[in-house]
Structures are given as structure tokens and as C-alpha cells.
One Martini backbone bead per residue (centre of mass of N, CA, C, O) as a GRO file, in nm:
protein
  372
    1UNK     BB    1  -3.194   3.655  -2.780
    2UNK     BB    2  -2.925   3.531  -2.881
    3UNK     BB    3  -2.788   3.252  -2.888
    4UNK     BB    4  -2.489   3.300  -2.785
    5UNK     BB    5  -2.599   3.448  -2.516
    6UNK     BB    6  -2.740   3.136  -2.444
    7UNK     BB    7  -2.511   3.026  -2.423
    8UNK     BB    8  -2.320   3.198  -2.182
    9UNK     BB    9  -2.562   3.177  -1.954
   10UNK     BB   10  -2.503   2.838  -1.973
   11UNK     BB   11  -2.250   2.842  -1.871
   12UNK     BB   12  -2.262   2.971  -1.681
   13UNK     BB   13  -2.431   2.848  -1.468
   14UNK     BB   14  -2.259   2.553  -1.478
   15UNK     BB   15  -2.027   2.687  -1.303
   16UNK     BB   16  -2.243   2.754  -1.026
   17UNK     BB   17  -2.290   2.451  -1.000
   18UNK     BB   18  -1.995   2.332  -1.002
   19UNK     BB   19  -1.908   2.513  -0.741
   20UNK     BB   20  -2.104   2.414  -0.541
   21UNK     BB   21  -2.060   2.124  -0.544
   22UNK     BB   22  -1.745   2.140  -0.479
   23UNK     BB   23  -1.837   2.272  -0.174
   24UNK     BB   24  -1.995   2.041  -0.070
   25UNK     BB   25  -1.780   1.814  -0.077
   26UNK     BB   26  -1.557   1.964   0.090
   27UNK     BB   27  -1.801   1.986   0.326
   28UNK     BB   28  -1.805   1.654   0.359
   29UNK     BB   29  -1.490   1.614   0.419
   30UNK     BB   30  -1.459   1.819   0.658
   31UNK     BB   31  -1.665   1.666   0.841
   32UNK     BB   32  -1.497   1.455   0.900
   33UNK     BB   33  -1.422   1.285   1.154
   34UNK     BB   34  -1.143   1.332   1.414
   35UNK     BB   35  -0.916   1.141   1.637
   36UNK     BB   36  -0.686   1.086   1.857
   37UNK     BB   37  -0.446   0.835   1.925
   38UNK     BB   38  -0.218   0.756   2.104
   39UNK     BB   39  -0.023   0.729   1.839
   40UNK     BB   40  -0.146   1.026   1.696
   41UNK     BB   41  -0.361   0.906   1.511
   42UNK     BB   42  -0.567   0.893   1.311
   43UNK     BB   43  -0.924   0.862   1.330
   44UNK     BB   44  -1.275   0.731   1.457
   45UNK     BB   45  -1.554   0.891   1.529
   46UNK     BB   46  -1.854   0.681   1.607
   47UNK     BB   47  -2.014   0.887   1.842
   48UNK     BB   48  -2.083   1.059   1.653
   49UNK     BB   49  -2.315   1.236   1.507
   50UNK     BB   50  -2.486   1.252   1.203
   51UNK     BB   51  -2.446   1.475   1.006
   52UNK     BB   52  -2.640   1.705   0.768
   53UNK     BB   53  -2.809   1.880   0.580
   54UNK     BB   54  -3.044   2.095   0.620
   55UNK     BB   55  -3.355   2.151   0.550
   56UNK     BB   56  -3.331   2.471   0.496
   57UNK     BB   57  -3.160   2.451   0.257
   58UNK     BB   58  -3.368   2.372   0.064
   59UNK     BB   59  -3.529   2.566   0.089
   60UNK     BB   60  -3.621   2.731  -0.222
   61UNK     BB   61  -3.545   2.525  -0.383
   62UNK     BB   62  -3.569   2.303  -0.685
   63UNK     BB   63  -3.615   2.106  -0.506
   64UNK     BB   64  -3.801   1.848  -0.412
   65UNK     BB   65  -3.865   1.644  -0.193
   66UNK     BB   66  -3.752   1.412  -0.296
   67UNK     BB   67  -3.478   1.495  -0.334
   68UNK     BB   68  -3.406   1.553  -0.062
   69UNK     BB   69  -3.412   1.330   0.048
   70UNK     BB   70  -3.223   1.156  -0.121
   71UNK     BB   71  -2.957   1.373  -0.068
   72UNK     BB   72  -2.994   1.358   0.294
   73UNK     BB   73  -2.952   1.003   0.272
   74UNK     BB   74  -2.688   1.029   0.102
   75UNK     BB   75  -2.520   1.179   0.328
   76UNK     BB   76  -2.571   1.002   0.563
   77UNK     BB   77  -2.469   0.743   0.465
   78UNK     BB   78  -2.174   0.823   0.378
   79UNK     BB   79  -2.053   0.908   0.673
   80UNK     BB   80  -2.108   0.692   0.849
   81UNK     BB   81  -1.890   0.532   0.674
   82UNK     BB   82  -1.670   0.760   0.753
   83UNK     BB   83  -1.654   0.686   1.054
   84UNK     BB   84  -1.652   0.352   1.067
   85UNK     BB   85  -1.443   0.251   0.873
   86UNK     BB   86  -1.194   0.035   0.892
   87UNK     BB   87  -1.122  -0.322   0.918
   88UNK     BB   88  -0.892  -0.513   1.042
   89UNK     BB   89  -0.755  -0.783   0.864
   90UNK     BB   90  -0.671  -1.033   1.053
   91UNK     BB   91  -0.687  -1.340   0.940
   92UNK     BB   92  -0.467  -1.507   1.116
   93UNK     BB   93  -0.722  -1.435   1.335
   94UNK     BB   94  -0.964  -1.518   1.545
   95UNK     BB   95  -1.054  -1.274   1.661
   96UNK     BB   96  -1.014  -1.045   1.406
   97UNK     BB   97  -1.186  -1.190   1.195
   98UNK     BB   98  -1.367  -0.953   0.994
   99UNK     BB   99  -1.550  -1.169   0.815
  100UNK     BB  100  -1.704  -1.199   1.074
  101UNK     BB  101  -1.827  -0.984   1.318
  102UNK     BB  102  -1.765  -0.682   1.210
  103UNK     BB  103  -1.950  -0.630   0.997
  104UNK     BB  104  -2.245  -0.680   1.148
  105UNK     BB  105  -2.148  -0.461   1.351
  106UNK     BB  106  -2.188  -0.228   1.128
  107UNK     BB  107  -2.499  -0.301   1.050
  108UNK     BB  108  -2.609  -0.253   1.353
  109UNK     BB  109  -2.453   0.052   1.344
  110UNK     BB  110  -2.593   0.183   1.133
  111UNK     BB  111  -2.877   0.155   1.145
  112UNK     BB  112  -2.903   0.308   1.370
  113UNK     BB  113  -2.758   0.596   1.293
  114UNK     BB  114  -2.952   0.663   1.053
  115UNK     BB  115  -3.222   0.664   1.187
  116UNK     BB  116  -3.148   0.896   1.420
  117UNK     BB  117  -3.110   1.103   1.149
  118UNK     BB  118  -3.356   1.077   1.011
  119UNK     BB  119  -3.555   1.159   1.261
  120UNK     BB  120  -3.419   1.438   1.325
  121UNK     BB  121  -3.468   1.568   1.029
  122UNK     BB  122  -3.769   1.434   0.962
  123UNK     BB  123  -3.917   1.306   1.178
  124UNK     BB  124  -4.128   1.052   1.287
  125UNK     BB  125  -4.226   1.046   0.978
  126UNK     BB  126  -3.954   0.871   0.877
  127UNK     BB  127  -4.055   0.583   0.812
  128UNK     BB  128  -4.292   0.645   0.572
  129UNK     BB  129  -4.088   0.717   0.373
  130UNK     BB  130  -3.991   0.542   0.099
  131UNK     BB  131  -3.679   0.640   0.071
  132UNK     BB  132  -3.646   0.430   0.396
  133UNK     BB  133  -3.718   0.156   0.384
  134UNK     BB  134  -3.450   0.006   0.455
  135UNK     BB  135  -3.410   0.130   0.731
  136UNK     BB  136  -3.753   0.077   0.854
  137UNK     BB  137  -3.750  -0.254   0.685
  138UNK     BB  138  -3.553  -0.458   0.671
  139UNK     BB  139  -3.802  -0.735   0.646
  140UNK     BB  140  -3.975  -0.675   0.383
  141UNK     BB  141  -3.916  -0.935   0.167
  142UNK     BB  142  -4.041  -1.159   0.414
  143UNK     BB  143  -4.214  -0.936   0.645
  144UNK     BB  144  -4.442  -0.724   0.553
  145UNK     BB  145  -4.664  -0.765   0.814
  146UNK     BB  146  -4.447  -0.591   0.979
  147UNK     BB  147  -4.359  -0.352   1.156
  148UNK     BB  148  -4.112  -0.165   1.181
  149UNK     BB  149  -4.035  -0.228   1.522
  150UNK     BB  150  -4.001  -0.527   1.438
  151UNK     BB  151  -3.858  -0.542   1.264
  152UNK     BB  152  -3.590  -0.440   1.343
  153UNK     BB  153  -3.576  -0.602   1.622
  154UNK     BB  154  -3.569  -0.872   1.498
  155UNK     BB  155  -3.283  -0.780   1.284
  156UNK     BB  156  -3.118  -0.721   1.564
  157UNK     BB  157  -3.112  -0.994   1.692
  158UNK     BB  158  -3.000  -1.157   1.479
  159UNK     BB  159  -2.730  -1.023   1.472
  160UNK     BB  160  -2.661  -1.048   1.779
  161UNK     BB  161  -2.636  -1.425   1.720
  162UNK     BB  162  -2.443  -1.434   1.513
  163UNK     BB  163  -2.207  -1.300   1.674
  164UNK     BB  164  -2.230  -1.506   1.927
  165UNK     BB  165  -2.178  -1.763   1.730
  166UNK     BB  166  -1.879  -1.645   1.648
  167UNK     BB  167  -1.763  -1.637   1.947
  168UNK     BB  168  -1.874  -1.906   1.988
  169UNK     BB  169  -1.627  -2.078   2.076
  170UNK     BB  170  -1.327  -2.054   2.160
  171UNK     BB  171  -0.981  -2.095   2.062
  172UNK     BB  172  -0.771  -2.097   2.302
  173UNK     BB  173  -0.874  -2.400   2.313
  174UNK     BB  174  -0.845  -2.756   2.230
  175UNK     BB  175  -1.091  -2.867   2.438
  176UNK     BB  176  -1.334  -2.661   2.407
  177UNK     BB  177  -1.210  -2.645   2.059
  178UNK     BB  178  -1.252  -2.854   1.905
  179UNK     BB  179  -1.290  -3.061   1.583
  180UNK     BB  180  -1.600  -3.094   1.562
  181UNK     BB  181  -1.673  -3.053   1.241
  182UNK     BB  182  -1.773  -3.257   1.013
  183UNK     BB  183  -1.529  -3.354   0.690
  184UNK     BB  184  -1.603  -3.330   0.388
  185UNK     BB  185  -1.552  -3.282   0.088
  186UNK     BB  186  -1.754  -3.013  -0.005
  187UNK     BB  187  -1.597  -2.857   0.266
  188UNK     BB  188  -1.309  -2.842   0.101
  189UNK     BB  189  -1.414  -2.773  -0.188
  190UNK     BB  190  -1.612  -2.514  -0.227
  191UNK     BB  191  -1.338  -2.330  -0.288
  192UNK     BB  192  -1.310  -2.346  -0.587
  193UNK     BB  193  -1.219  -2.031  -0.765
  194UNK     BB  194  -0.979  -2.036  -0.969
  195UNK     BB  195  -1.150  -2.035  -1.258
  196UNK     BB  196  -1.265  -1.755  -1.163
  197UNK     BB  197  -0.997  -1.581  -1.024
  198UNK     BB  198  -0.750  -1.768  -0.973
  199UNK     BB  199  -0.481  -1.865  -0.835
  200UNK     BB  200  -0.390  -1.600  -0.649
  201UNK     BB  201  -0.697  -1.488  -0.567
  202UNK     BB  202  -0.753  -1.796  -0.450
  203UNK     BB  203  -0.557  -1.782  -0.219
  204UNK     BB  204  -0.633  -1.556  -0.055
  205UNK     BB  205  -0.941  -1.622  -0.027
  206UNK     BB  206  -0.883  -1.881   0.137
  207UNK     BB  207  -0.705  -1.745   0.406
  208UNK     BB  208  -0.996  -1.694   0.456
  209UNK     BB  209  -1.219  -1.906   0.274
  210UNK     BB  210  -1.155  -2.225   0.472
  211UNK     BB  211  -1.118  -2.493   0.606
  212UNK     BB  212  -0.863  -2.438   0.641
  213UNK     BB  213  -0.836  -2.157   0.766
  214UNK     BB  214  -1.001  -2.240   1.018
  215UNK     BB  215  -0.839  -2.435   1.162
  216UNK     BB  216  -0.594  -2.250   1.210
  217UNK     BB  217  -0.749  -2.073   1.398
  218UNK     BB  218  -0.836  -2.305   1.568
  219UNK     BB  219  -0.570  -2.424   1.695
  220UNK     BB  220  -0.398  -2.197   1.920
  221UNK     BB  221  -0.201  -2.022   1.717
  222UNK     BB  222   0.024  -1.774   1.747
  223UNK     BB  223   0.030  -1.589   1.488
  224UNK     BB  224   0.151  -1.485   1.199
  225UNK     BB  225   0.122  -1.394   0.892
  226UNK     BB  226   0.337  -1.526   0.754
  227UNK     BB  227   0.313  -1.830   0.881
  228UNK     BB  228   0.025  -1.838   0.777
  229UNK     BB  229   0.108  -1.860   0.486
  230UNK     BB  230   0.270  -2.084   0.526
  231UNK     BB  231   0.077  -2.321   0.640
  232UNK     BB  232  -0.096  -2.327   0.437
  233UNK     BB  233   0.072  -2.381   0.174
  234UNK     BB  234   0.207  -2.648   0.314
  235UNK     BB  235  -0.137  -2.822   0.369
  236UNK     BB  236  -0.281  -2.730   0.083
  237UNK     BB  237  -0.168  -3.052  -0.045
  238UNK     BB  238  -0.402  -3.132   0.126
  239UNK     BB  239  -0.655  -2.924   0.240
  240UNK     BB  240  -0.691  -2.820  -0.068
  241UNK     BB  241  -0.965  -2.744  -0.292
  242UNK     BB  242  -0.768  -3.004  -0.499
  243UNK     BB  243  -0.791  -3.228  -0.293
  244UNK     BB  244  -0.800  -3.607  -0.325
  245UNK     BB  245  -0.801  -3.824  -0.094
  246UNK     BB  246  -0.520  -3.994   0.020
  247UNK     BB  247  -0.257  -3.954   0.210
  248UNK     BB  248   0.077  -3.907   0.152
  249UNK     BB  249   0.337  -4.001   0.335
  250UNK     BB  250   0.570  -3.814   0.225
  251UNK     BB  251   0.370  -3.564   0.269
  252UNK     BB  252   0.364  -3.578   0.590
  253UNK     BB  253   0.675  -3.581   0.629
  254UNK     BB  254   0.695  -3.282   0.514
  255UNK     BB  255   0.480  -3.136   0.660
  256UNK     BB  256   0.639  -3.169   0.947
  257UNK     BB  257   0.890  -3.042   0.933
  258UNK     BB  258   0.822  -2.799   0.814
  259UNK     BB  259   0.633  -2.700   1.049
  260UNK     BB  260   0.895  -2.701   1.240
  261UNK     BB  261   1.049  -2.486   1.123
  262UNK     BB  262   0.839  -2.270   1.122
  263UNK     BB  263   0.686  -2.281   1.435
  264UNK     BB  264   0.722  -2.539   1.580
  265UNK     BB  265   0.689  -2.835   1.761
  266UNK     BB  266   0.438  -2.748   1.890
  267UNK     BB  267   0.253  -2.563   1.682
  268UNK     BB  268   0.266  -2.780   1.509
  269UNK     BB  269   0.081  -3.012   1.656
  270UNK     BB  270  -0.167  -2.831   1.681
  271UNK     BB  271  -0.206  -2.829   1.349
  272UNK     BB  272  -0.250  -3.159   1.328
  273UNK     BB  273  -0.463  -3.147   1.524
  274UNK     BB  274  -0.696  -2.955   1.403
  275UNK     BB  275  -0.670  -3.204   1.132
  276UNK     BB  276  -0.763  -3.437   1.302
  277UNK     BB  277  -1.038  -3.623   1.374
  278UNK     BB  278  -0.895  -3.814   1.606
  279UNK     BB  279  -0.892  -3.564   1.845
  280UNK     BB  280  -1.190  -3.570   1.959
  281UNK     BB  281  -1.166  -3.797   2.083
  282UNK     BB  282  -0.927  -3.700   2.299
  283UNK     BB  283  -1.119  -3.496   2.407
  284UNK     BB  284  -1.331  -3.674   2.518
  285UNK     BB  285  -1.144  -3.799   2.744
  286UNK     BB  286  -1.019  -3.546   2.845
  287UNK     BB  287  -1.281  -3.482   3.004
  288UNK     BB  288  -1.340  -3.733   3.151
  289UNK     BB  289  -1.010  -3.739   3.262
  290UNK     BB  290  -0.884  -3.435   3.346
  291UNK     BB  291  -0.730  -3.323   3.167
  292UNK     BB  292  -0.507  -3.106   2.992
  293UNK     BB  293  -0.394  -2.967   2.749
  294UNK     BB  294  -0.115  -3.040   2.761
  295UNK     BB  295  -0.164  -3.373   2.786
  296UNK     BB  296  -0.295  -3.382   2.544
  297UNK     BB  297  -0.048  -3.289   2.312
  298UNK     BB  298   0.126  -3.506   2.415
  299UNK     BB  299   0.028  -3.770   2.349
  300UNK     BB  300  -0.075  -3.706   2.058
  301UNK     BB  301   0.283  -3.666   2.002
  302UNK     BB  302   0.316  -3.961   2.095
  303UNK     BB  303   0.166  -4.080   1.828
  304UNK     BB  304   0.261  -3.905   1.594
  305UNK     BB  305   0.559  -4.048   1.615
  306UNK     BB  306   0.498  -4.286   1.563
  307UNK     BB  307   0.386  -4.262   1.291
  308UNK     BB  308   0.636  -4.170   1.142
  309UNK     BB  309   0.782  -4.436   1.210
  310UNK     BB  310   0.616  -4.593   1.030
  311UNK     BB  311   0.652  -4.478   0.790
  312UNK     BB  312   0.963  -4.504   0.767
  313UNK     BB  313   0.952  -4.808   0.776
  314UNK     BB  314   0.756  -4.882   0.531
  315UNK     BB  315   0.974  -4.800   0.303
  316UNK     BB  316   1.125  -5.088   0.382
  317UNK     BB  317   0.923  -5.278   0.240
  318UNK     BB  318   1.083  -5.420  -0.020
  319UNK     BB  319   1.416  -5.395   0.066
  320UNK     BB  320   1.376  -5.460   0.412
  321UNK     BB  321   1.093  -5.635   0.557
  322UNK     BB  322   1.206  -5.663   0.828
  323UNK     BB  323   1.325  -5.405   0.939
  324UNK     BB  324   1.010  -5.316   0.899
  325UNK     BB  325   0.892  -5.455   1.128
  326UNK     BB  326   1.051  -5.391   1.339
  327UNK     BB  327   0.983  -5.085   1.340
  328UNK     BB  328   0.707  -5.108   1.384
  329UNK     BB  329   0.711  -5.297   1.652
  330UNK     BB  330   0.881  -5.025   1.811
  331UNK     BB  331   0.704  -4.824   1.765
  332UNK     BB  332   0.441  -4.923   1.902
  333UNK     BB  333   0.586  -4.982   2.191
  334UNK     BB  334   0.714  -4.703   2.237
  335UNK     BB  335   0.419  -4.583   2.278
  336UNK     BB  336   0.275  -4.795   2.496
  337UNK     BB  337   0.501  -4.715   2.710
  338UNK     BB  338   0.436  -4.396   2.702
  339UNK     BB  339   0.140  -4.440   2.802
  340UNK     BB  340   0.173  -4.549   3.045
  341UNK     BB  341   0.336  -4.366   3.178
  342UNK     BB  342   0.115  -4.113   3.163
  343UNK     BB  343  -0.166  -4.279   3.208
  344UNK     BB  344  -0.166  -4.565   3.200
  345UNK     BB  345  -0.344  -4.892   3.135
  346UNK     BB  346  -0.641  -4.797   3.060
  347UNK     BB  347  -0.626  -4.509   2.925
  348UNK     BB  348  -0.433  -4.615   2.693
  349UNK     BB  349  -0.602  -4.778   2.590
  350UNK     BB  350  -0.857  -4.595   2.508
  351UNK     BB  351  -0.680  -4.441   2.301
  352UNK     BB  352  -0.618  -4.656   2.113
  353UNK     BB  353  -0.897  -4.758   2.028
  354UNK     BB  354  -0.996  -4.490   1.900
  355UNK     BB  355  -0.761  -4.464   1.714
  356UNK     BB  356  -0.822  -4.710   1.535
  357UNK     BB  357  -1.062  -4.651   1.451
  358UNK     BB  358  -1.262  -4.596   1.209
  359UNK     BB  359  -1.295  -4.361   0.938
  360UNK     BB  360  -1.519  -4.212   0.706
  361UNK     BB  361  -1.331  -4.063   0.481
  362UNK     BB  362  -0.994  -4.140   0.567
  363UNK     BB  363  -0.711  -3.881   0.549
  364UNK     BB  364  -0.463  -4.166   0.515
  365UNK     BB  365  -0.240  -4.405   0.543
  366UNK     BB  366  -0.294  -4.718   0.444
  367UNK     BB  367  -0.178  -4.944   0.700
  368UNK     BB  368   0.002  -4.762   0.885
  369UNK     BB  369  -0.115  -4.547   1.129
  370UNK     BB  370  -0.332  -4.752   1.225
  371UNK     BB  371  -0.164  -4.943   1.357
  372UNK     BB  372  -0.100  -5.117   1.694
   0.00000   0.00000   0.00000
């Protein structure tokens, strides 16, 4: 046979098989399930089996075991995945926020379906397969002593576990759900990822992992994408991944502005409160004397107000120190009469006491919002 030959021969040949792997590759996209959701559009059925090509498909062919199982553990694989489909990430929702337990339970519902369509394809058999072995020993590289069957089980505990952990407590309620974690340096800027993939990459980063996000979402705010992009951009000068120290006065009271013409009044206190470590406090009260969220946020309100007002008054201390006296002491007043009218005069001292303790480590205006 002439060389010519042996090209022409190797090209069909070539042919033969890119046109074999187009038609396979064409039938495992025709295979994606689909099925319509109530408004018509396509969705994913993850409840349908895995199917994957029969092990009889490649009796007889070039393919060694090893290759066949590679093959159609890799079929497997590939299925499964979009099958399950992509999960919306919605990061401005504490409920939704796909980033928490979304993957978790993709990672338990993966496993569970992989091991059960290997096992279908290759019989009981298919643990020992060393191809399969990430399946069906999910933790051979720290408890290689464990069996198939325990490795599992408890990968599978370990999962369901921490989705219960992160599904609770609710985010729904302000005293079920305070911000009770306490906040240091290390906890707020651990996130500053800006010098490694920028600005704007790291924008969006943190709007989804970092402490300033994790508060507006565990606010209690049904926030909208777009306001949640303005609160956290707004409250960012101050708790955001690169600012250290004290919160400027000036910046406090233009950052209640803007937060109440984006959210409104309520909404703009409740993310105040998320972020106040001294709301813990009123919390805590609130528990003791069966206050209830309203009474809570109320209360709140005006302590927020008295301490704006000492801000405001505070400015005219260089200017005309009698009037920022007077006003000082006009704010002091005016909280502790409508906490008396609101809550009584031993329960207004108790949350007065609370309100005014030092905070290690607290970022507020020093000297003015804390005094009585």
C-alpha cells in the first residue's frame, strides 16, 4: 500500500470517528430532561434517573474497562450536573442567598444520584472500582479506615448539619435573630480581596461575602436587588472592607439620610440596628420584659434620634458652645421622657445603663452619642 493510500485511509478513518463523538456528544445534549414550569418555560426535572450509555454499547469495542468505566462515570457526571440545573443566586435575600446552603444540598443530592446510577450501570460492584472512588468514599483522605457505607453516612450527616446551621436561626425576627456575633477588625476586613482582582470585582465579592452583607441580609429588610446595592454601597464608608477606627460624626448622619430616602424610616432603623452591637443590649432587655419586635425597633428609634440630635448639637461646640450645651441637654431630655412614657421609669433606666456601657473596640462618634 502506497504512503497516499495510507493518508487517505487514515483520514477517513478520522472522519469516521469526529462524526461518531458529534452524534454522541448531540445525544447527550438531546437527553438533557426538560419539563415546562408553570409559566411555560423550561425547566430541570432532577428527579429523573441518570441515564448514561449501556455498559452492552461498548461490548466489542477498542475501549479497555478502564476507559469504558471513565467514560461513563464521566457521562454520569456530566448529566447529573445539568440535570440539577443552576440555583438563582439571590444574594440580597437571607432566605435565598444560594452562596449558603443551595450548593450544600446540590453537593448531597449530586452524590446520592451519581453512586445510584453507578450502581445501576456497574452492579454492586461499582464501590470497589478504584474509577469510582471519590463517589462512593467521599472521605478517604482524612478517615481512610472507614468503610464505603460509613464514609457516606457520615458525609451525608456532616452535610445535612450544616445546612440546618445555616438555615437557622431565622432571619425573619430582630430579637429571635440579633446581631449577636461579636465584630472585630480581623471579622470586618478579612474580605478586602480588592488588591487581587480589583475594584469592582471586589465589589461585587463582598456584596455577597462579608460582614457588611451578612448584617443588611439578617436585617430583617425585604430588600430589592438594587436598594441592597445602594445600602451596602451607602453603609460601606463606614463598614466596609477597608476602613479602620472610629465612625466620623458627619459620616454617621448623612449615612441615615441617604439610607432613609433609599429604604424609608423603618427599614433604614432596622439596618442601623443590625449594625449597632449595642442593639444586642435592647435585645436582651426585650426578651426579659416580653417587649415584642415593634416595641423593640421603637424604643430603638429613639435613642437613634436623641443621638443624631447630640451630633447636630455637638457641631456648634467651637461656634457657640452654650447653644450645643443647651441642645445636648435638650436631646438627653427629650429620650428620657419618651422612654419614660414609653416604657416606664425602671425599665427606660435599664436600657439607658445598657446604652451608655463602654464597648471594647466601639465605632461611634467618641464623647458624643454615648453620653446621658
Amino acid at each position: 500500500m502506497t504512503i497516499k493510500a495510507l493518508f487517505a485511509l487514515s483520514g477517513a478513518l478520522n472522519l469516521v470517528l469526529i462524526a461518531n463523538l458529534v452524534l454522541s456528544v448531540n445525544q447527550t445534549l438531546d437527553d438533557k430532561p426538560q419539563v415546562t414550569d408553570s409559566s411555560g418555560g423550561d425547566t430541570q426535572d432532577i428527579s429523573r434517573p441518570i441515564k448514561a450509555h449501556s455498559l452492552n454499547a461498548f461490548k466489542g469495542s477498542r475501549y479497555s474497562d478502564l476507559q469504558t468505566a471513565i467514560l461513563v462515570y464521566g457521562e454520569i457526571k456530566y448529566k447529573q450536573s445539568q440535570q440539577q440545573g443552576d440555583v438563582p443566586n439571590k444574594y440580597w435575600q437571607a432566605d435565598n442567598f444560594s452562596s449558603k446552603t443551595a450548593p450544600i444540598r446540590n453537593r448531597l443530592m449530586a452524590g446520592r444520584e451519581i453512586r445510584a446510577a453507578l450502581i445501576a450501570q456497574f452492579g454492586e460492584k461499582a464501590p470497589q472500582n478504584p474509577v469510582f472512588k471519590d463517589a462512593f468514599y467521599p472521605l478517604s483522605h482524612h478517615a481512610d479506615f472507614l468503610t464505603s457505607a460509613q464514609q457516606i453516612t457520615l458525609n451525608d450527616q456532616r452535610l445535612e448539619q450544616q445546612i440546618k446551621r445555616l438555615e437557622t436561626p431565622s432571619a425573619n425576627s430582630l430579637i429571635t435573630n440579633p446581631s449577636s456575633q461579636p465584630v472585630g477588625i480581623n471579622r470586618r476586613h478579612g474580605n478586602d480581596v480588592s488588591s487581587i482582582i480589583g475594584e469592582q470585582a471586589a465589589f461585587e465579592y463582598n456584596l455577597r461575602h462579608s460582614y457588611l452583607s451578612d448584617r443588611l441580609r439578617q436585617s430583617g429588610v425585604n430588600f430589592t436587588e438594587a436598594n441592597f446595592r445602594d445600602t451596602y454601597a451607602i453603609m460601606a464608608t463606614t463598614f466596609g472592607t477597608a476602613n479602620v477606627g472610629q465612625i466620623n460624626p458627619q459620616t454617621l448622619m448623612i449615612q441615615r439620610t441617604e439610607l432613609k430616602e433609599t429604604l424609608g424610616d423603618e427599614a433604614a432603623l432596622k439596618v442601623l440596628a443590625s449594625l449597632d452591637r449595642r442593639f444586642n443590649r435592647l435585645n436582651r432587655i426585650a426578651q426579659q420584659n416580653d417587649l415584642t419586635d415593634e416595641q423593640v425597633l421603637f424604643v430603638y428609634g429613639i435613642i437613634s434620634q436623641s443621638e443624631m440630635e447630640m451630633i447636630e448639637a455637638n457641631e456648634l461646640r467651637k461656634t457657640n458652645p452654650q447653644r450645643s450645651m443647651q441642645l445636648m441637654r435638650d436631646a438627653s431630655f427629650n429620650k428620657q421622657q419618651q422612654l419614660y412614657s414609653y416604657l416606664g421609669e425602671d425599665l427606660s433606666n435599664s436600657v439607658t445603663r445598657e446604652f451608655n456601657k463602654a464597648i471594647p473596640g466601639r465605632r461611634a462618634p467618641e464623647g458624643v452619642i454615648f453620653r446621658k
